[in-house]
Backbone as CSV, one residue per row, in Angstrom:
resi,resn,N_x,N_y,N_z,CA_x,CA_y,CA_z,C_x,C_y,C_z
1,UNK,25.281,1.933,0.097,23.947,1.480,0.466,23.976,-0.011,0.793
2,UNK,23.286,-0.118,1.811,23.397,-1.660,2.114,22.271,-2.659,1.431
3,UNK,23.401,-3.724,0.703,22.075,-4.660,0.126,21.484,-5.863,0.487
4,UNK,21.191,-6.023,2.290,20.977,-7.192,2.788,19.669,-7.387,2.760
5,UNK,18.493,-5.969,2.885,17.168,-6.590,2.272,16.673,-7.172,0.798
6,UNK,17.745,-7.099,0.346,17.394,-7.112,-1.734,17.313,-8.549,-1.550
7,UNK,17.999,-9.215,-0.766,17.288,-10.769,-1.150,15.794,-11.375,-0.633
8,UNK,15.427,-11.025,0.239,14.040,-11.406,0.879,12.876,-10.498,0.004
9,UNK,13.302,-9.035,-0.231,12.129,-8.719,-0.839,12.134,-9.283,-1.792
10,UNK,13.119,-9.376,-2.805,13.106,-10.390,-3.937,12.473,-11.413,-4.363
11,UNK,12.641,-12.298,-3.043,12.023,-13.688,-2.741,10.725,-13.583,-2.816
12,UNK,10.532,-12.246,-1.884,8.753,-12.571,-1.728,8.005,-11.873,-3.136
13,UNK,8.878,-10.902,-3.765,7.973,-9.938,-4.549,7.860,-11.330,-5.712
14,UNK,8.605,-12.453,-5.964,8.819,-12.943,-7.107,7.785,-14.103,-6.711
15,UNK,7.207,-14.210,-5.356,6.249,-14.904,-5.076,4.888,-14.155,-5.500
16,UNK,4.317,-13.238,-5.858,3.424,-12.145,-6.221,2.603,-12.528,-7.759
17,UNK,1.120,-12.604,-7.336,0.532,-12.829,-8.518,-0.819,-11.867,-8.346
18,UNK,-0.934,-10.882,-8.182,-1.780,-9.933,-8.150,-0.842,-8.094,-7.543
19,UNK,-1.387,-7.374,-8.152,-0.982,-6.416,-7.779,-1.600,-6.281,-6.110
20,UNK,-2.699,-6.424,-5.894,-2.756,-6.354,-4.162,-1.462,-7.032,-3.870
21,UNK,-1.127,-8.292,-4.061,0.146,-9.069,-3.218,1.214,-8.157,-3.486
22,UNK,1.613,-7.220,-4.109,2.948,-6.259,-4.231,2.429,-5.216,-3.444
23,UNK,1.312,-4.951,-3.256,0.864,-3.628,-2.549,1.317,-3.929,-0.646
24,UNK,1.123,-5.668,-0.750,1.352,-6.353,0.596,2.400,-6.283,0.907
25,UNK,3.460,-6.776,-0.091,5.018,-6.991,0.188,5.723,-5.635,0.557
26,UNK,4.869,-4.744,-0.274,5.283,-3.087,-0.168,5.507,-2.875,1.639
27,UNK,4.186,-3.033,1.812,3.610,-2.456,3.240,4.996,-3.005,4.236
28,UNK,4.776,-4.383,3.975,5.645,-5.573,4.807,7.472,-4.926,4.854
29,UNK,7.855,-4.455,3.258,9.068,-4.132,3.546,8.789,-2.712,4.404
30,UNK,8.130,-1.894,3.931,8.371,-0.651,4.711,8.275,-0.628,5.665
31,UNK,7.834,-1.486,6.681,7.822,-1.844,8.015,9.260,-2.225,8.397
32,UNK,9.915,-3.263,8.023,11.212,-4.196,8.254,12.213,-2.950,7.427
33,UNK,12.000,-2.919,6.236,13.315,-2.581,5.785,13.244,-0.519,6.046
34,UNK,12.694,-0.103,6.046,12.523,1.585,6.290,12.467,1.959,7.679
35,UNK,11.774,0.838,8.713,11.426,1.235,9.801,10.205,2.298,10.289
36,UNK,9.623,2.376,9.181,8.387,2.939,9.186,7.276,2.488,10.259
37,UNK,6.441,3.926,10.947,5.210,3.637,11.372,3.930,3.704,11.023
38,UNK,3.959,4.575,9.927,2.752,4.113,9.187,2.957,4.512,7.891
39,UNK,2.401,4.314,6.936,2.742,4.195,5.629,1.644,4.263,4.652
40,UNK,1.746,4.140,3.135,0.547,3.505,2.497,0.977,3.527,1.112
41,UNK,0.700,2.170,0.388,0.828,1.783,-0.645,-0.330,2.684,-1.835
42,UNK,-0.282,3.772,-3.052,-1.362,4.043,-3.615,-1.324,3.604,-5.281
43,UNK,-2.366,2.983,-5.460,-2.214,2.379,-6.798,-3.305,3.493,-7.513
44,UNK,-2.936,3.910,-8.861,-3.826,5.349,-9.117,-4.419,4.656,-10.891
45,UNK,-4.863,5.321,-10.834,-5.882,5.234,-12.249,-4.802,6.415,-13.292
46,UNK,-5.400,6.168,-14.717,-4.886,7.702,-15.670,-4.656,8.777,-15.096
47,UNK,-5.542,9.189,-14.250,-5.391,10.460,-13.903,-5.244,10.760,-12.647
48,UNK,-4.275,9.753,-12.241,-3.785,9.773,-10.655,-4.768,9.935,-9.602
49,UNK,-5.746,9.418,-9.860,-6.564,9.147,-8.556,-6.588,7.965,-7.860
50,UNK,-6.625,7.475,-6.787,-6.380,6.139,-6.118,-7.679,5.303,-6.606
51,UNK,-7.205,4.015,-7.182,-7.654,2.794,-7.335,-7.960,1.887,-6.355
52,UNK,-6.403,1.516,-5.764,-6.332,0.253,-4.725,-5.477,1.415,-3.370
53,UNK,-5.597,1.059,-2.317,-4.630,1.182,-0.864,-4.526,0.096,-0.316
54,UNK,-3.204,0.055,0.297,-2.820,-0.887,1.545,-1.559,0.000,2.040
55,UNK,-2.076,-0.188,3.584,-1.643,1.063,4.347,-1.555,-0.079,5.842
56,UNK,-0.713,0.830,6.739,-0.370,0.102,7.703,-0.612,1.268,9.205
57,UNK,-0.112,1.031,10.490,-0.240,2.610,11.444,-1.214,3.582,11.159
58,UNK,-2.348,3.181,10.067,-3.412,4.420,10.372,-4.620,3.672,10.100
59,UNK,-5.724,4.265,10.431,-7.399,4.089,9.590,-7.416,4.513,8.552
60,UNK,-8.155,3.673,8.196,-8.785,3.843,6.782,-9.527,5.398,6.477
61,UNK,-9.838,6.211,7.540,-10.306,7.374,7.433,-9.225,8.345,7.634
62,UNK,-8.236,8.098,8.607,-6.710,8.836,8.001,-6.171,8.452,6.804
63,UNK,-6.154,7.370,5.877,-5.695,7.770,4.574,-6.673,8.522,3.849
64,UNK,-8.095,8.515,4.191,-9.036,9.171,3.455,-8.580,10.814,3.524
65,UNK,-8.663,11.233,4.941,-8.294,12.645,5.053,-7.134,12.943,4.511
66,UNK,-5.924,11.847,4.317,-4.910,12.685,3.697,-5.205,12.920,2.455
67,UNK,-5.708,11.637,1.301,-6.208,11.948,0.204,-6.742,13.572,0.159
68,UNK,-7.992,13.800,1.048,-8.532,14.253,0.494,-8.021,16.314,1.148
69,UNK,-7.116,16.115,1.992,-6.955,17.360,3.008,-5.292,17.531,2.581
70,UNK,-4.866,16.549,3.026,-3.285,16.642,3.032,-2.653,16.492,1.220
71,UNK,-3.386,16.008,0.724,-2.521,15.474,-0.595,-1.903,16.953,-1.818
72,UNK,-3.613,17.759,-1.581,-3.384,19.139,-2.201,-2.310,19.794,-2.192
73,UNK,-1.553,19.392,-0.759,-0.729,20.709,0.170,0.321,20.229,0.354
74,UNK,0.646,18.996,-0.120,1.741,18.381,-0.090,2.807,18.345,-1.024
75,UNK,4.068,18.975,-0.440,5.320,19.343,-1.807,5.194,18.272,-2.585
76,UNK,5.800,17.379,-1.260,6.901,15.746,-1.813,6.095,14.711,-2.940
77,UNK,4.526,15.096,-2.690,3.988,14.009,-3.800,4.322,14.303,-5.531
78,UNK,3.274,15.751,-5.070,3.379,16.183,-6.793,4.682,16.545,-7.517
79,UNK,6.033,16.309,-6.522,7.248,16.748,-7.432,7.708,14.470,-7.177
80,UNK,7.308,13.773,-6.617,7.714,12.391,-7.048,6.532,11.972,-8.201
81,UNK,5.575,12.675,-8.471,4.896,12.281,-9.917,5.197,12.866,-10.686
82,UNK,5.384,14.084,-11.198,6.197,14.941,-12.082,7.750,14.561,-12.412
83,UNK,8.505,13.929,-10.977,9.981,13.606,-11.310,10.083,12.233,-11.953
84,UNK,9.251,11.259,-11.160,9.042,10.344,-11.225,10.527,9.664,-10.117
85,UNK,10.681,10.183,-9.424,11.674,9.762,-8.530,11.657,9.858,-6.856
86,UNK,11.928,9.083,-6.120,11.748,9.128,-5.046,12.421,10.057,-4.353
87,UNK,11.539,11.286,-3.391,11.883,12.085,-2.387,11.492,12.144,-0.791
88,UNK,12.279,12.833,-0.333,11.670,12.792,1.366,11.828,14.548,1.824
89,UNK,10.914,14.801,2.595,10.576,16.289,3.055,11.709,16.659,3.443
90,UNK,12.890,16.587,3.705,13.758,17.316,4.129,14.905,18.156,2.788
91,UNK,14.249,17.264,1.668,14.847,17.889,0.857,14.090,19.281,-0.026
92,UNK,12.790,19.072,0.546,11.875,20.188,0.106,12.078,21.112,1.217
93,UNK,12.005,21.265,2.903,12.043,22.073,3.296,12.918,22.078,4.229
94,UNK,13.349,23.011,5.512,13.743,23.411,6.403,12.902,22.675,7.470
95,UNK,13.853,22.136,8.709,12.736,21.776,9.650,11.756,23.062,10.130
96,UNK,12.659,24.167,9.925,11.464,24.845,10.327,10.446,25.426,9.402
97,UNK,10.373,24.942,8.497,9.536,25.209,7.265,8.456,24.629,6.925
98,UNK,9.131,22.679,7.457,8.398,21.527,7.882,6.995,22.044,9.202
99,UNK,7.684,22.272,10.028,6.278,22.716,11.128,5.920,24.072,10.933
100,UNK,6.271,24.929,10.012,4.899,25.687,9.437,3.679,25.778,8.592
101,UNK,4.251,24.434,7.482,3.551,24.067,6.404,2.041,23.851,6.756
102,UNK,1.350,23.715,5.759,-0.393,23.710,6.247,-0.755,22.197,6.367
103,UNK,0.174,21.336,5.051,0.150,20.123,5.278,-0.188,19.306,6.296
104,UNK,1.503,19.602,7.370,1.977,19.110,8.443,0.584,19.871,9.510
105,UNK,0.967,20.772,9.636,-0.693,21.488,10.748,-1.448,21.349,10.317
106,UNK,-2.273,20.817,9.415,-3.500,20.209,9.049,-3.971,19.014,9.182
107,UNK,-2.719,18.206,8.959,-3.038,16.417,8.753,-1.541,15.786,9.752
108,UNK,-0.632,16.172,9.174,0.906,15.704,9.521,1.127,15.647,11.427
109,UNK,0.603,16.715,11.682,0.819,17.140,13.551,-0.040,15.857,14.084
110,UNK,-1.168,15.921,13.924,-2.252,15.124,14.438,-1.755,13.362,14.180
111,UNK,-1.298,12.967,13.371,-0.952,11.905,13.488,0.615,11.604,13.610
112,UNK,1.174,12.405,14.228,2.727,12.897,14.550,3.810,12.270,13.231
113,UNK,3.075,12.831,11.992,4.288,12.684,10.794,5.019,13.451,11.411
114,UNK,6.875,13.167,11.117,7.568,13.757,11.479,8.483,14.167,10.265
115,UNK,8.339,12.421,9.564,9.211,12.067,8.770,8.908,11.766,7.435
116,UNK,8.690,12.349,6.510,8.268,11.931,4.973,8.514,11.158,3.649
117,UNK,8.012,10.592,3.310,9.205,9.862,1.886,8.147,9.232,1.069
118,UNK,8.402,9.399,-0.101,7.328,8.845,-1.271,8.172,8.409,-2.391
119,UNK,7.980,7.337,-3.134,8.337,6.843,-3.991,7.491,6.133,-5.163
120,UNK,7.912,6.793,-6.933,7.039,6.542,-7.926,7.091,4.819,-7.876
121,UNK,5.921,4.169,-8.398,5.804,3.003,-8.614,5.046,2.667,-10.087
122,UNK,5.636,2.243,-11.523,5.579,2.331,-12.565,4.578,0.727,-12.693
123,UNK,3.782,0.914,-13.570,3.223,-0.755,-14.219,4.307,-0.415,-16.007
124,UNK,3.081,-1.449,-16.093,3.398,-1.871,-17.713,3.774,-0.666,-18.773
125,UNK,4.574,-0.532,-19.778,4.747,0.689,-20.551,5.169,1.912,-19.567
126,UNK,5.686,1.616,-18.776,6.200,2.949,-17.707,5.812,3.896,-17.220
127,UNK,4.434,3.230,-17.050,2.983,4.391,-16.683,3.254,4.439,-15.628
128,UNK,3.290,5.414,-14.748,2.610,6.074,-13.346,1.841,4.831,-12.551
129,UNK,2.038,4.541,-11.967,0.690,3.439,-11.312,0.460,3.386,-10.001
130,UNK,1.615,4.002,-9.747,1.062,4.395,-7.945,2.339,4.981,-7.341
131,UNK,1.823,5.227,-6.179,3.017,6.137,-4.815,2.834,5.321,-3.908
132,UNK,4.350,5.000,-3.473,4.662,4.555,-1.934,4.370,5.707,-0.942
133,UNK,4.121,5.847,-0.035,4.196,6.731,1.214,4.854,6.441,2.405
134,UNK,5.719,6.784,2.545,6.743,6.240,3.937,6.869,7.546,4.962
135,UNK,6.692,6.814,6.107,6.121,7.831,7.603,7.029,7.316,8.568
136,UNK,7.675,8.335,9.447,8.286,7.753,10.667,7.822,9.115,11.609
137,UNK,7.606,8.872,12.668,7.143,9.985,13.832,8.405,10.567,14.192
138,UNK,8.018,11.497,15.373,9.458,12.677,15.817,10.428,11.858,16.262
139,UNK,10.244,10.733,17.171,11.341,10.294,17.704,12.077,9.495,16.831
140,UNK,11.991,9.179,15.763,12.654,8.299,14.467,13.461,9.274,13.898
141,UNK,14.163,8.371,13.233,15.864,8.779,12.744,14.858,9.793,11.131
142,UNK,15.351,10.513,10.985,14.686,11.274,9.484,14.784,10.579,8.078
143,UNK,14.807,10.652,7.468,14.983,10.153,6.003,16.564,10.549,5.529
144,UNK,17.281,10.099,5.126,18.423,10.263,4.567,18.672,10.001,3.184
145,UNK,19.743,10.250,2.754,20.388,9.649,1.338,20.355,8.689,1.058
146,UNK,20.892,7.913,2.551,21.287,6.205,1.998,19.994,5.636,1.972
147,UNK,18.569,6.325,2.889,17.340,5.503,2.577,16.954,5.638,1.596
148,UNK,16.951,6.950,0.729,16.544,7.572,-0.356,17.244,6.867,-1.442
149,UNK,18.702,6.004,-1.364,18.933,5.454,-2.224,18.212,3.872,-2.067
150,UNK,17.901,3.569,-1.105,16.904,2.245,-1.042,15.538,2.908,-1.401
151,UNK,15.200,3.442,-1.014,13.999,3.728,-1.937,13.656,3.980,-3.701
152,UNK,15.143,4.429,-3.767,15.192,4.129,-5.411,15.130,2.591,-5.499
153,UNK,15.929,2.036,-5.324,15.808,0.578,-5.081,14.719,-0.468,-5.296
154,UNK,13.850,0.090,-3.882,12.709,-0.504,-3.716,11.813,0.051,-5.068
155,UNK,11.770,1.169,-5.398,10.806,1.607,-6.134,11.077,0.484,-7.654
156,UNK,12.355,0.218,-8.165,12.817,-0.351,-9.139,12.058,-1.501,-9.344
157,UNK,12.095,-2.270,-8.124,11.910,-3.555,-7.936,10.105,-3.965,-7.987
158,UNK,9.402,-2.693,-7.486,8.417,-3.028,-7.259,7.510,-3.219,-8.486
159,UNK,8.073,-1.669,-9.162,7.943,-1.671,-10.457,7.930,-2.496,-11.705
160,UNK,8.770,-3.388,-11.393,9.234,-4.576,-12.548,8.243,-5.324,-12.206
161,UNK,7.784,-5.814,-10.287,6.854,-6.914,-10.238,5.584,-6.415,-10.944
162,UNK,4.947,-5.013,-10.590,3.663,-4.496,-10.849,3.225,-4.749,-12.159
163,UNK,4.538,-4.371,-13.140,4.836,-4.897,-14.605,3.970,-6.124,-15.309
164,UNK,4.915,-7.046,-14.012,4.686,-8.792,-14.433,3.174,-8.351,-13.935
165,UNK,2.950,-8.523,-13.198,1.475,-9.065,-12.307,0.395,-8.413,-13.505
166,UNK,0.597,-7.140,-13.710,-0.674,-6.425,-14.899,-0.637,-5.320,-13.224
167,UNK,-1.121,-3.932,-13.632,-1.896,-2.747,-13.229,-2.492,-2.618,-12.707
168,UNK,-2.777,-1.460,-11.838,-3.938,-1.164,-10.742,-5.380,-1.467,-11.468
169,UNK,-5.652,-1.504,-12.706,-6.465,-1.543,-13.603,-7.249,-3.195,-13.366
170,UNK,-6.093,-4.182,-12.886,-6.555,-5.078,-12.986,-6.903,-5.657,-11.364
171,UNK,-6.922,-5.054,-10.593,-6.957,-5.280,-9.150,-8.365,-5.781,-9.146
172,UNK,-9.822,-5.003,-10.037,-10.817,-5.709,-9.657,-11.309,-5.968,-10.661
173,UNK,-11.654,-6.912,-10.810,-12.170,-7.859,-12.035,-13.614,-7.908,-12.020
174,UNK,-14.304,-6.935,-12.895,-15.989,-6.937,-13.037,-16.326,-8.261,-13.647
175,UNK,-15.451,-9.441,-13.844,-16.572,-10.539,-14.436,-15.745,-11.346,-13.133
176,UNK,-15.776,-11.461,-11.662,-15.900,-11.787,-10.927,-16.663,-11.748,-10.207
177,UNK,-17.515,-13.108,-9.078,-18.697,-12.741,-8.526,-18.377,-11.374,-8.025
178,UNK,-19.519,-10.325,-7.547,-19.690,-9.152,-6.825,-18.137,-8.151,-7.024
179,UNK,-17.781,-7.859,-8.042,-16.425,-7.307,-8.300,-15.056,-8.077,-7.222
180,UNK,-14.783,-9.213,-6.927,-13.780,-10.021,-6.026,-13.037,-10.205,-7.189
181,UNK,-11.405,-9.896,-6.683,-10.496,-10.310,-7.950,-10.466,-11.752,-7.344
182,UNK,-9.587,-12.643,-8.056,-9.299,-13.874,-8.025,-8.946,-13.838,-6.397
183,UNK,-7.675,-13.387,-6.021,-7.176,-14.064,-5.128,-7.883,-13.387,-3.993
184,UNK,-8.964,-11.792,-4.011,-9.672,-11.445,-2.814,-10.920,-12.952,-2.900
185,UNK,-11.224,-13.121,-3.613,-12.243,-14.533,-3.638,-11.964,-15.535,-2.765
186,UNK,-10.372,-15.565,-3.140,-9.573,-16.895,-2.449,-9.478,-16.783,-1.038
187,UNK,-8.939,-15.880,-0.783,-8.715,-15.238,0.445,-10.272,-15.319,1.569
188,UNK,-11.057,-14.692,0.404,-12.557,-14.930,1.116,-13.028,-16.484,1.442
189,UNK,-13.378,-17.200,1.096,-13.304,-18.548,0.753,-12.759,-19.176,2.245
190,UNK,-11.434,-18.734,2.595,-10.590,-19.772,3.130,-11.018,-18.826,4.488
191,UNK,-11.376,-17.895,4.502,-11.599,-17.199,5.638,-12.729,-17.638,6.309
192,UNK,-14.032,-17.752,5.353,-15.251,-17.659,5.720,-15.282,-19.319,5.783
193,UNK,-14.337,-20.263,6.167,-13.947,-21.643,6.181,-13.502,-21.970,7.365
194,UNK,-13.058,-21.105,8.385,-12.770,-20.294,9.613,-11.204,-20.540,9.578
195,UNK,-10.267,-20.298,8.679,-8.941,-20.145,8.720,-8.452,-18.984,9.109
196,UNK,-7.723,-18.684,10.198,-6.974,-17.586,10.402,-6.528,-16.749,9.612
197,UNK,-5.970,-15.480,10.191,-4.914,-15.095,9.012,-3.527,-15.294,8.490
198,UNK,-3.578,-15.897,9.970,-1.792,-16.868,9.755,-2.428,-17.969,9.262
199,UNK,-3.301,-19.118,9.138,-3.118,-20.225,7.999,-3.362,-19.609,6.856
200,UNK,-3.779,-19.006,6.230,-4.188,-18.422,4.842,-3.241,-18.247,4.761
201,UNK,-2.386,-17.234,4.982,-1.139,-16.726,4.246,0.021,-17.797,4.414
202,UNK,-0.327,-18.738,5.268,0.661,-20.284,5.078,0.093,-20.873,3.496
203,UNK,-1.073,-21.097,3.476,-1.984,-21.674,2.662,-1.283,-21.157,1.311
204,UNK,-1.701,-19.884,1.265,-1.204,-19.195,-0.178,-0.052,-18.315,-0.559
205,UNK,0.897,-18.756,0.785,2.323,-17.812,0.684,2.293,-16.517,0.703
206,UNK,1.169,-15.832,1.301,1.537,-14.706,1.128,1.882,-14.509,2.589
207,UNK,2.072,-13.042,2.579,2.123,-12.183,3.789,1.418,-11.647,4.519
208,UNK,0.842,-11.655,5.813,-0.021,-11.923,6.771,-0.868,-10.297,6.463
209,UNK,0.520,-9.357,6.639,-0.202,-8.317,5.805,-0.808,-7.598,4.984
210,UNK,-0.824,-8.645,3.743,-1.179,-8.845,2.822,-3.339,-9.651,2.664
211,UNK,-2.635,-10.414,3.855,-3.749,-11.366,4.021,-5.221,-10.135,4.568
212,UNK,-4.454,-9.765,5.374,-5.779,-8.691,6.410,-6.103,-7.476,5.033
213,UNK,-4.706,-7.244,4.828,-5.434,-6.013,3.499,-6.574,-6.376,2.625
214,UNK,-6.397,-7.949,2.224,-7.113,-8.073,1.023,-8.133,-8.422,1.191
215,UNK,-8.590,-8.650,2.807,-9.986,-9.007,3.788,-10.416,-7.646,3.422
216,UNK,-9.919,-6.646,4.370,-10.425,-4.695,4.524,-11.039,-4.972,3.126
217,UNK,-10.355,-5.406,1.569,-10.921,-5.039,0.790,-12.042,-5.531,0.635
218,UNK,-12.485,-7.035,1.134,-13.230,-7.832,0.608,-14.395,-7.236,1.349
219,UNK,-14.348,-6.561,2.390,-15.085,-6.269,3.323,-15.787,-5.056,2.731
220,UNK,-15.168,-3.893,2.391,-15.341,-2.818,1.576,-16.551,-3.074,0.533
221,UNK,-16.270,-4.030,-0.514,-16.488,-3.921,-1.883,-17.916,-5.062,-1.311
222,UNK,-18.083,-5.838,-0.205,-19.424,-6.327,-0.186,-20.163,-5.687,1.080
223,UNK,-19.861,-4.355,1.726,-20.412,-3.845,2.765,-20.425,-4.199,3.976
224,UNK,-19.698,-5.688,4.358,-19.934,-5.797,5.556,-18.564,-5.538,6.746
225,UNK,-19.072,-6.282,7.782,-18.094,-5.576,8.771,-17.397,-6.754,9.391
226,UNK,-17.346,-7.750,9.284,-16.475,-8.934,9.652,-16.725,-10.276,8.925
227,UNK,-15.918,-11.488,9.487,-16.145,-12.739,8.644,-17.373,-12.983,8.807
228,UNK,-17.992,-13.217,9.385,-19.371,-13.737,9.700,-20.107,-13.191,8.671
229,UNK,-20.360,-11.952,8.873,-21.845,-10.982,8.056,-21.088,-11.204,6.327
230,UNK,-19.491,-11.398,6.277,-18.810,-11.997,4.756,-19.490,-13.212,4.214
231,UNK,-19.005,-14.099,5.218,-19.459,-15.557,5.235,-21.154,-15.526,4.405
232,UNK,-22.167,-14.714,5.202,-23.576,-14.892,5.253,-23.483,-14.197,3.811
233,UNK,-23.033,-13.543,3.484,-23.368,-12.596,2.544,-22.952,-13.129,0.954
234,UNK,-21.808,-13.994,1.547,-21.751,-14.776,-0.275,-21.996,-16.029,0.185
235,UNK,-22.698,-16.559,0.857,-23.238,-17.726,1.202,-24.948,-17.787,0.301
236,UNK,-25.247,-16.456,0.828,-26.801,-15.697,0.632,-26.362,-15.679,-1.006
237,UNK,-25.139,-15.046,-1.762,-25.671,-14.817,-2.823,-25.086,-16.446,-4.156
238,UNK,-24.737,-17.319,-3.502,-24.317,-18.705,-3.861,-22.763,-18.780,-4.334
239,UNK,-22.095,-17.761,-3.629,-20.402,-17.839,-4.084,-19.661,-18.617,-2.611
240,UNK,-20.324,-19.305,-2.060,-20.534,-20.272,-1.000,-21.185,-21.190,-0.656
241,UNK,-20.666,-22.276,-0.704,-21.972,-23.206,0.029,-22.542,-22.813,1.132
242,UNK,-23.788,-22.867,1.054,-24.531,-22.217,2.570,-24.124,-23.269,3.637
């Protein structure tokens, strides 16, 4: 297995002070180091229901439908939470088993999954705390061994940061204005200040992908639909100077 990404993710995961920022670095390697086209980071509660996402190549209403259509019907998840080890669909089925499944013709065809791979992601005390999701379309190379052994890898690593940082548990902080964890605040702040998303993530070291995720969230959790109506909206409620 080759270990020329273990130093950069390293670098950046050890830069990480919130579990969103590992959910970022996640996204960021699976792009560079997997070659992935779309993907999604899931941070889950006790009882494995999603907490936090950061996802890359889809809408926010395609991770919804997979949650809520594809996840039931899907081998590879419920045997990487039960194993607690990272798998990819080819070891569950036959390609031709792959395009009969209800999964794949339900959710998988339509957004041309071709290629599957999920990996456990542990917090504190070796709890469960979320699933990687790794996607490559038909014309991409399939999932193999040697990725499957970087995905053990990656999963190791992410795990230890999720550890340090604290749990999906702690992603939103109810004694923050309007539920904003610290650094979605920060992030808000420097945005609604009219900083890009490339100076912010200069600003606070993170990763650009990281930066837009933790906007989607900020955007989410106060209803609106861009910086502006953000800006007005914690301006309006005094977590801004007007």
């Amino acid at each position: 297995m080759s270990t020329k990404f273990l130093v950069p993710l390293l670098q950046k995961l050890a830069g990480c002070r919130t579990a969103a920022d590992v959910s970022g670095v996640a996204m960021d390697a699976a792009k560079v180091t997997f070659a992935c086209r779309t993907g999604a980071a899931l941070l889950l509660d006790e009882v494995l229901a999603p907490v936090e996402r950061t996802y890359f190549g889809c809408r926010e209403d395609d991770v919804e439908e997979y949650l809520e259509h594809w996840r039931p019907l899907d081998r590879v998840f419920p045997v990487v939470i039960a194993r607690g080890v990272p798998m990819h669909n080819w070891q569950m089925y036959t390609e031709d088993e792959w395009h009969k499944d209800a999964g794949y013709n339900g959710y998988g065809r339509r957004l041309e999954i071709y290629h599957y791979m999920a990996a456990p992601i542990f917090g504190a005390h070796g709890r469960l705390t979320g699933v990687m999701n790794f996607c490559r379309r038909s014309d991409d190379r399939r999932f193999d061994e040697t990725t499957l052994d970087m995905a053990t890898a990656f999963s190791g690593f992410l795990s230890a940061t999720l550890a340090r940082v604290g749990g999906a548990a702690e992603i939103v902080d109810d004694h923050e204005p309007d539920g904003l964890a610290p650094r979605e605040l920060q992030v808000a702040r420097l945005a609604a200040s009219g900083r890009n998303n490339v100076e912010i993530a200069l600003e606070l070291g993170l990763a650009r992908e990281t930066v837009k995720q933790t906007l989607r969230r900020v955007y989410r959790k106060l209803e609106v639909s861009g910086r502006a109506e953000m800006a007005a909206t914690l301006a309006a409620r005094g977590i801004l100077a007007p």
